[in-house]
PyMOL Python script that loads the backbone (N, CA, C, O; Angstrom):
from pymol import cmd

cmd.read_pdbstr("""\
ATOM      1  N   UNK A   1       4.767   4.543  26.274  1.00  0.00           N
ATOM      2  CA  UNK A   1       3.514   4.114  26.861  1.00  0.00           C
ATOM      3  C   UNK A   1       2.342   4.594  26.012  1.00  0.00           C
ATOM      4  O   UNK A   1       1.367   3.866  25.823  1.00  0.00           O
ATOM      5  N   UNK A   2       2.426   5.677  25.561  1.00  0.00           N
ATOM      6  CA  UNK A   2       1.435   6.249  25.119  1.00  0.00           C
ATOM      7  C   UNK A   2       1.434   5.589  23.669  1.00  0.00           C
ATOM      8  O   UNK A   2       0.389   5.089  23.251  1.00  0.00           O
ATOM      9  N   UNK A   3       2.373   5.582  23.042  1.00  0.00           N
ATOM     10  CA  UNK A   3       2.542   4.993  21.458  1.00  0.00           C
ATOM     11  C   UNK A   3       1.941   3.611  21.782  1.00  0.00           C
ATOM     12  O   UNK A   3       1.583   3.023  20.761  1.00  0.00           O
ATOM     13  N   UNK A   4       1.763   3.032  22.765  1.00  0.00           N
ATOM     14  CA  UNK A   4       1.587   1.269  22.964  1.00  0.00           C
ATOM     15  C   UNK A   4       0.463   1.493  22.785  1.00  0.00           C
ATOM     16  O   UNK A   4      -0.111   1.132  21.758  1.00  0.00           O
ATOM     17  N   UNK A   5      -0.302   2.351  24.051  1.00  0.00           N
ATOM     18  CA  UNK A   5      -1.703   2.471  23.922  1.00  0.00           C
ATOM     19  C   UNK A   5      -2.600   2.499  22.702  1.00  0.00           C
ATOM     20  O   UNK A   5      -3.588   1.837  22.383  1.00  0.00           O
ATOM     21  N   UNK A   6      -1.665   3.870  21.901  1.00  0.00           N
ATOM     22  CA  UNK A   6      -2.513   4.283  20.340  1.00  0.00           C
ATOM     23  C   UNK A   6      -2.512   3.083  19.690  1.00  0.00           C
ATOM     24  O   UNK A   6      -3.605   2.828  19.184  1.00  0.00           O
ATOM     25  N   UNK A   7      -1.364   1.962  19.468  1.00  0.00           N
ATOM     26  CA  UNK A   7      -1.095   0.895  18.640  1.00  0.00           C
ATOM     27  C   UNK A   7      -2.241  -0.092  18.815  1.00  0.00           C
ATOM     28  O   UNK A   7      -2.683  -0.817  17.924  1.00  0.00           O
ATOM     29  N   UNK A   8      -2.788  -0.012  20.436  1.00  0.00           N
ATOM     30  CA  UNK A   8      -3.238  -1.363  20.922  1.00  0.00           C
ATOM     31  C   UNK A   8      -4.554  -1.008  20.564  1.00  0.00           C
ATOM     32  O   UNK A   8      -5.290  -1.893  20.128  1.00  0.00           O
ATOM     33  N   UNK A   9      -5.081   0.464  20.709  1.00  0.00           N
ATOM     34  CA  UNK A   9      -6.258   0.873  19.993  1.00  0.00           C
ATOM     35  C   UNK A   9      -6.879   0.980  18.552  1.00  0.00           C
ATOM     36  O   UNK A   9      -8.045   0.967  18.156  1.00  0.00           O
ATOM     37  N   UNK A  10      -5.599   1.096  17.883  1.00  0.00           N
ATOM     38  CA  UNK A  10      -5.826   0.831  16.600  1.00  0.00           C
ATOM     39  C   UNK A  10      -6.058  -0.271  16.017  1.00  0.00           C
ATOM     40  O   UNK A  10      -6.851  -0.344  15.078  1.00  0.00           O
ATOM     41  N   UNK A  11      -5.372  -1.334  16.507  1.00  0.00           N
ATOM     42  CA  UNK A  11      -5.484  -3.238  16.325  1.00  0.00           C
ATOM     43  C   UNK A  11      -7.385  -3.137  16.375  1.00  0.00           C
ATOM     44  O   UNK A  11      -8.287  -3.314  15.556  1.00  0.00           O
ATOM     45  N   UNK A  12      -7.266  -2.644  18.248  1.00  0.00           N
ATOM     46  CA  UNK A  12      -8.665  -3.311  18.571  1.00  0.00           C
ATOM     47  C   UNK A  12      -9.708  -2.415  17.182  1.00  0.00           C
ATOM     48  O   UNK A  12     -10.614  -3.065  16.659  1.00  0.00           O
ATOM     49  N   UNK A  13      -9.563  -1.600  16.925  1.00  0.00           N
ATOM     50  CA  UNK A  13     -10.521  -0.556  16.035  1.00  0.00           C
ATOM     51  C   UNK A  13     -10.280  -1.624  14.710  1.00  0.00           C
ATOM     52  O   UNK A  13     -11.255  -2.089  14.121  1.00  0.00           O
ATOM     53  N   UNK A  14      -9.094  -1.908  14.371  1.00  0.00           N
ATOM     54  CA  UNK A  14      -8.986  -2.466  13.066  1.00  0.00           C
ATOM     55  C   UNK A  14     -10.014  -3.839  12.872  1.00  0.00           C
ATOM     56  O   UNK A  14     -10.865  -3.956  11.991  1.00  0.00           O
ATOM     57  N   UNK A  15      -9.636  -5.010  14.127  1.00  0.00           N
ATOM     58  CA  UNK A  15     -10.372  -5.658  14.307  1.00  0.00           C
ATOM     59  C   UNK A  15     -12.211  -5.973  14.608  1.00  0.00           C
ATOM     60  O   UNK A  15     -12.954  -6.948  14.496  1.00  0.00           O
ATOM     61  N   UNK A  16     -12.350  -4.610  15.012  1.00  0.00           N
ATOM     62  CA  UNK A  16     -14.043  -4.443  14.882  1.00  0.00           C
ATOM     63  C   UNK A  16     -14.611  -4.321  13.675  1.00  0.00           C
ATOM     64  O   UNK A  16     -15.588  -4.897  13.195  1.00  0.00           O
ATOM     65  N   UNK A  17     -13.677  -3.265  13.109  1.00  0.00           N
ATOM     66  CA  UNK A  17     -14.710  -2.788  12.020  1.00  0.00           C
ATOM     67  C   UNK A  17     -14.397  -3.573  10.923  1.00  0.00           C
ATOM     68  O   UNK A  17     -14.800  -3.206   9.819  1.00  0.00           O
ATOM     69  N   UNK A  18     -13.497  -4.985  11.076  1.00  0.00           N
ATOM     70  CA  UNK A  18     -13.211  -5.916   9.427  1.00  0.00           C
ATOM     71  C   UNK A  18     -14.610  -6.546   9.640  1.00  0.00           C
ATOM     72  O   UNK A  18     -15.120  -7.159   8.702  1.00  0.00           O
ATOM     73  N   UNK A  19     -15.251  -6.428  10.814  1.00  0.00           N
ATOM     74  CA  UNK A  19     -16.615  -7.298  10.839  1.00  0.00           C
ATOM     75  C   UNK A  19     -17.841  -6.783  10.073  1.00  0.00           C
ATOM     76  O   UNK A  19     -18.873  -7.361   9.733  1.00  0.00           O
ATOM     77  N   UNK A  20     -17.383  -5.422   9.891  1.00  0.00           N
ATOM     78  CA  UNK A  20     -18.658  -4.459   9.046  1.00  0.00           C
ATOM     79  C   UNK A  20     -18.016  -3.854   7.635  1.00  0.00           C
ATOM     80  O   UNK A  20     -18.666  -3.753   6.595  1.00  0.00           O
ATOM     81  N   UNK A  21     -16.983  -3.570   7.749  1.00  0.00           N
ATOM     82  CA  UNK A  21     -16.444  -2.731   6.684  1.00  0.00           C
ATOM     83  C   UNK A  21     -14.791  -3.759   6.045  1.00  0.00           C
ATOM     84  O   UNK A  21     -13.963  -4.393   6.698  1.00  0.00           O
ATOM     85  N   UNK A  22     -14.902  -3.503   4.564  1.00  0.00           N
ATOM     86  CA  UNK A  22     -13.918  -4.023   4.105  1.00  0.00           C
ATOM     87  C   UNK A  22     -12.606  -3.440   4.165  1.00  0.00           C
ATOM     88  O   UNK A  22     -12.557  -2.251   4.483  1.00  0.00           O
ATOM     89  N   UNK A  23     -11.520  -4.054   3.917  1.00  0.00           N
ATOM     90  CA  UNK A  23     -10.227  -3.872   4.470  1.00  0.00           C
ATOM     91  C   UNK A  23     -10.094  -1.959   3.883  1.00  0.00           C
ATOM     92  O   UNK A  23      -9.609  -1.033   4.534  1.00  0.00           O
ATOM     93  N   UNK A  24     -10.656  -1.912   2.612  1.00  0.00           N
ATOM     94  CA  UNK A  24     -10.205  -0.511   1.681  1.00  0.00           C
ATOM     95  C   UNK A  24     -10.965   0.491   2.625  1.00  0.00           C
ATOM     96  O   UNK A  24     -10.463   1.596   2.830  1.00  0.00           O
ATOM     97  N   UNK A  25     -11.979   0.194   3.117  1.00  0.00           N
ATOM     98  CA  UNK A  25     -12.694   1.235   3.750  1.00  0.00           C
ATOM     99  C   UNK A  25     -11.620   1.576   5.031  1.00  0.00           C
ATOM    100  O   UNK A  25     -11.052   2.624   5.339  1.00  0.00           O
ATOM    101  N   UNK A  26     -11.603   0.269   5.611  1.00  0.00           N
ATOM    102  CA  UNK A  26     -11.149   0.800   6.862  1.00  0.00           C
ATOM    103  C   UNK A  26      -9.784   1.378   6.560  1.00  0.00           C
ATOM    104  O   UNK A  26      -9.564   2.304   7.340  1.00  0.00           O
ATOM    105  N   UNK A  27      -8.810   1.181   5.739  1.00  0.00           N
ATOM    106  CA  UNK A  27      -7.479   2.196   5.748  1.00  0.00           C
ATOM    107  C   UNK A  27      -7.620   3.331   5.276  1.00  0.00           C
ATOM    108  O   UNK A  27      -6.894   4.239   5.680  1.00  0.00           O
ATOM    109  N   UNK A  28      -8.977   3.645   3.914  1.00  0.00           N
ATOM    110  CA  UNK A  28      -9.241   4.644   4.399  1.00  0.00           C
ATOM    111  C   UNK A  28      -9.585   5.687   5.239  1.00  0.00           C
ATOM    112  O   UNK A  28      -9.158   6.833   5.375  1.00  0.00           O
ATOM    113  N   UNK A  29     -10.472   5.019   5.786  1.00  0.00           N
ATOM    114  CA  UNK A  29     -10.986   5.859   7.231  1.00  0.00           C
ATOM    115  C   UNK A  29      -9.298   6.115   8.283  1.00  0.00           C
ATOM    116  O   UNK A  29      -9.009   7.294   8.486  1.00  0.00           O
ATOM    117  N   UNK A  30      -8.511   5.241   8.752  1.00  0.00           N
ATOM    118  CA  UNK A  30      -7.607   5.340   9.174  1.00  0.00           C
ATOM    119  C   UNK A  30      -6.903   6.206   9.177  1.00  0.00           C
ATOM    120  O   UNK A  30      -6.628   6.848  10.190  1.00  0.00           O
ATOM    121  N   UNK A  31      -6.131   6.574   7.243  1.00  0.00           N
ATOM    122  CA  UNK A  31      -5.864   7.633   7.033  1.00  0.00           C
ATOM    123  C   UNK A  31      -6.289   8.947   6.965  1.00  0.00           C
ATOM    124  O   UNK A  31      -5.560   9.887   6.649  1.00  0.00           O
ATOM    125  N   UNK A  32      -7.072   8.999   7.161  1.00  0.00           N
ATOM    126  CA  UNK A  32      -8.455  10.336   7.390  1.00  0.00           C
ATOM    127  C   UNK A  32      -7.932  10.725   8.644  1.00  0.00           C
ATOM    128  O   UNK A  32      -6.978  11.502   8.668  1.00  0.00           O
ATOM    129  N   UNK A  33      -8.472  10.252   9.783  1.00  0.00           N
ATOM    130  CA  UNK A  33      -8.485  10.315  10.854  1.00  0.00           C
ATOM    131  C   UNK A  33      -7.616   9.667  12.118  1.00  0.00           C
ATOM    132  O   UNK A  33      -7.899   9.853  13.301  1.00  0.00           O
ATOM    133  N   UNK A  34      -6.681   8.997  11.710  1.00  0.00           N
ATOM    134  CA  UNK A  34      -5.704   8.190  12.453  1.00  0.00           C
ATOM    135  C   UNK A  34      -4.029   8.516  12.386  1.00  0.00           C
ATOM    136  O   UNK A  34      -3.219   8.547  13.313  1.00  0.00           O
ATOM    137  N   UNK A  35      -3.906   8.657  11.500  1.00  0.00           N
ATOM    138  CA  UNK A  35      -2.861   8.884  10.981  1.00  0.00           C
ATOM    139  C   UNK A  35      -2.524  10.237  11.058  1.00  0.00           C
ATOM    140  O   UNK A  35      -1.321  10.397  11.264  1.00  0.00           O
ATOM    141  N   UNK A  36      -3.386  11.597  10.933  1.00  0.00           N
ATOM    142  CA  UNK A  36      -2.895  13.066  11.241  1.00  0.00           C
ATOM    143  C   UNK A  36      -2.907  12.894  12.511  1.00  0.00           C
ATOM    144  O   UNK A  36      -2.390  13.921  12.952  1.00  0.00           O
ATOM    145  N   UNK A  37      -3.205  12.164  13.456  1.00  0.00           N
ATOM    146  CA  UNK A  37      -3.626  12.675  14.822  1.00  0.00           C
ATOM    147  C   UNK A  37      -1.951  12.070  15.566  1.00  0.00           C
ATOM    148  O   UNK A  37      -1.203  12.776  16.241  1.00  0.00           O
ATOM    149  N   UNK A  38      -1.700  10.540  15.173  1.00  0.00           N
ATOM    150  CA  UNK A  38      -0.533  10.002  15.248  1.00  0.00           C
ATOM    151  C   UNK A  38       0.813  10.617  15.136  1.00  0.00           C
ATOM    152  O   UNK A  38       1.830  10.521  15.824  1.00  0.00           O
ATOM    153  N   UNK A  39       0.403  11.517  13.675  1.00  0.00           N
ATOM    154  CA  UNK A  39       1.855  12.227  13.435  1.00  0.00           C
ATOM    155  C   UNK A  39       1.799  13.640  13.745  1.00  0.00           C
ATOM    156  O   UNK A  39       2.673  14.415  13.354  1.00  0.00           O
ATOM    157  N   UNK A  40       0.697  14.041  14.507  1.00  0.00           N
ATOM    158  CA  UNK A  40       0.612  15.137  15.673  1.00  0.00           C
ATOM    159  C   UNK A  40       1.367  15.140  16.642  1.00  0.00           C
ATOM    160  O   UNK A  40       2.109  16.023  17.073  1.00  0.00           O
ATOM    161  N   UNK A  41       1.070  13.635  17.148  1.00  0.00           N
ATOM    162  CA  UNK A  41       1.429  13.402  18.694  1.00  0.00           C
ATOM    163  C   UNK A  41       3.358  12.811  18.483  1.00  0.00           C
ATOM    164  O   UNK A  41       4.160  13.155  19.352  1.00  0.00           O
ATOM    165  N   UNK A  42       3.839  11.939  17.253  1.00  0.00           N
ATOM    166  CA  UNK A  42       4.525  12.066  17.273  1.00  0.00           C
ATOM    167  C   UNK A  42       5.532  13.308  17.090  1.00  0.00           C
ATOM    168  O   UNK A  42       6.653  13.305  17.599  1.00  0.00           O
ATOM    169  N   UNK A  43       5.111  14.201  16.439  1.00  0.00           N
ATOM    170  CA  UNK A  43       5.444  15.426  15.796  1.00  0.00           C
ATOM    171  C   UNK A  43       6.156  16.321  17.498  1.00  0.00           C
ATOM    172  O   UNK A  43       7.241  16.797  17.832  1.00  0.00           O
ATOM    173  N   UNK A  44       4.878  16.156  18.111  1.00  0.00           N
ATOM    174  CA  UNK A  44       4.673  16.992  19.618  1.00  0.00           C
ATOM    175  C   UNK A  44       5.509  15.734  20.898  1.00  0.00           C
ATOM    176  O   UNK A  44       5.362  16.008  22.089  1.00  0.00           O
ATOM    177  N   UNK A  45       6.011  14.941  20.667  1.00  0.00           N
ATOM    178  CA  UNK A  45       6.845  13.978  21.063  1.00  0.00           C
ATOM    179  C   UNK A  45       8.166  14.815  20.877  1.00  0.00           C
ATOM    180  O   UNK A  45       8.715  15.465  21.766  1.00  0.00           O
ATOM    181  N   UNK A  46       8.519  14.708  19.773  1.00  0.00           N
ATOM    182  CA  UNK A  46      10.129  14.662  19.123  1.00  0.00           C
ATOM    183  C   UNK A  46      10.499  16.367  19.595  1.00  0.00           C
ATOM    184  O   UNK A  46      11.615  16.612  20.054  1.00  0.00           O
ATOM    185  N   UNK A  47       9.730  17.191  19.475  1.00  0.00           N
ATOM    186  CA  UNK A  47       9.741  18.553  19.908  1.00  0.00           C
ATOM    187  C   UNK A  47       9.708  18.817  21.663  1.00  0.00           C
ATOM    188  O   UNK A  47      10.106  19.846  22.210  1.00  0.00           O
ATOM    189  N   UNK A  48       9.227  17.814  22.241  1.00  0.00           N
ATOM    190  CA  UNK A  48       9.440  18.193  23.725  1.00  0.00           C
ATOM    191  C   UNK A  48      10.553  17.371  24.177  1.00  0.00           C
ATOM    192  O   UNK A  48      10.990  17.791  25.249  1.00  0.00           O
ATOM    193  N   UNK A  49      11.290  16.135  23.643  1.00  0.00           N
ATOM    194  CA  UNK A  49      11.734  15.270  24.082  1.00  0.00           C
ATOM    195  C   UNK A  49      13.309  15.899  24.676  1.00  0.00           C
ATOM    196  O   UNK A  49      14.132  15.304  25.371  1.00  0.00           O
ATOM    197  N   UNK A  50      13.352  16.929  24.272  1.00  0.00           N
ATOM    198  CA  UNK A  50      14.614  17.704  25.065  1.00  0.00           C
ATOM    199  C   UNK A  50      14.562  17.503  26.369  1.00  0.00           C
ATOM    200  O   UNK A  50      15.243  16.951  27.233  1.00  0.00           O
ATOM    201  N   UNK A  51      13.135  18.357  26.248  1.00  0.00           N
ATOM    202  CA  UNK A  51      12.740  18.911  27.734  1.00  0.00           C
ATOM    203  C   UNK A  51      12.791  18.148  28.899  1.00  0.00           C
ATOM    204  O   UNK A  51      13.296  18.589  29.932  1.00  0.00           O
ATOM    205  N   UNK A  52      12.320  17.072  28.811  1.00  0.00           N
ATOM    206  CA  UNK A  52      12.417  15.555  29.545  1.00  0.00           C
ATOM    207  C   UNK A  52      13.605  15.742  30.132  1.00  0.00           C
ATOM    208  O   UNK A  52      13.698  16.116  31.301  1.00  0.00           O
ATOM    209  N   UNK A  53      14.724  15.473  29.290  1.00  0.00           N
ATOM    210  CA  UNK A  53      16.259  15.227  29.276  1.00  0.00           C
ATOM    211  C   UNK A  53      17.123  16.731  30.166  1.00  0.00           C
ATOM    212  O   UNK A  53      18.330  16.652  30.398  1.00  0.00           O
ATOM    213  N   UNK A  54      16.664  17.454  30.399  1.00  0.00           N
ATOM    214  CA  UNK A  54      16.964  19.097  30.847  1.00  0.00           C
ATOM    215  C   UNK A  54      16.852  18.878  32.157  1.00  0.00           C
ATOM    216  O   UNK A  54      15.744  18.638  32.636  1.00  0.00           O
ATOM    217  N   UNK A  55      18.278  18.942  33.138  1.00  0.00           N
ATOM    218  CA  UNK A  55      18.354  18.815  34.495  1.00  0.00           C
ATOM    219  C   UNK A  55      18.137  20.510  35.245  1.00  0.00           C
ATOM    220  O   UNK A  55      17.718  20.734  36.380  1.00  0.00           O
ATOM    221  N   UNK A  56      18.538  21.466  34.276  1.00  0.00           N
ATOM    222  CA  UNK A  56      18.382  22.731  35.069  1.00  0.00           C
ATOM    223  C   UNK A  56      17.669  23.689  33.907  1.00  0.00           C
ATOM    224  O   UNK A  56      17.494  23.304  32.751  1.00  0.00           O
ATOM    225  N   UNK A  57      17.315  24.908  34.374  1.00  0.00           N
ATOM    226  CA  UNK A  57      16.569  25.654  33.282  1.00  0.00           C
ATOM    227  C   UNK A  57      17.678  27.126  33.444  1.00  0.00           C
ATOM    228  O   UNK A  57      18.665  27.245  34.169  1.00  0.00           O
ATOM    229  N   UNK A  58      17.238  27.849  32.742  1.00  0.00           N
ATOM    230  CA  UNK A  58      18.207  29.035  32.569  1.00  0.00           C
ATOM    231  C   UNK A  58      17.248  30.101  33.458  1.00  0.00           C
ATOM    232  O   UNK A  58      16.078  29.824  33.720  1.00  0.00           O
ATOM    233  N   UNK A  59      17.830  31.231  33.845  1.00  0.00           N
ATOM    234  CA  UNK A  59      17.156  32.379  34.532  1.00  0.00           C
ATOM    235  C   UNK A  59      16.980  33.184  33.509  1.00  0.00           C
ATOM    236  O   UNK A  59      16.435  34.277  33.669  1.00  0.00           O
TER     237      UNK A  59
END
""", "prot")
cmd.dss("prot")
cmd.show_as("cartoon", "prot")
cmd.util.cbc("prot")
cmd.orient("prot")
């Protein structure tokens, strides 16, 4: 859900700013700021995704 969201935000962001800024700008900017934040959240995904899956906890 959350990966849909970031995807669907990024389209809409991609699509605004081809109206002001050329394609090089905007993947730059992307990678600046889009892309560390993405492979944060995936990063912090793959590291909890145990936890989800964990029916009992230990004492």
């Amino acid at each position: 859900m959350l990966k849909n969201d970031l995807l669907s935000i990024i389209q809409l962001l991609n699509n605004n700013l081809s109206d002001l800024y050329s394609l090089d700008v905007i993947d730059e900017w992307f990678d600046l700021y889009l892309s560390p934040i993405l492979g944060r959240i995936n990063t912090t995904l793959i590291e909890f995704s145990p936890v989800r899956n964990q029916k009992t906890w230990p004492r």
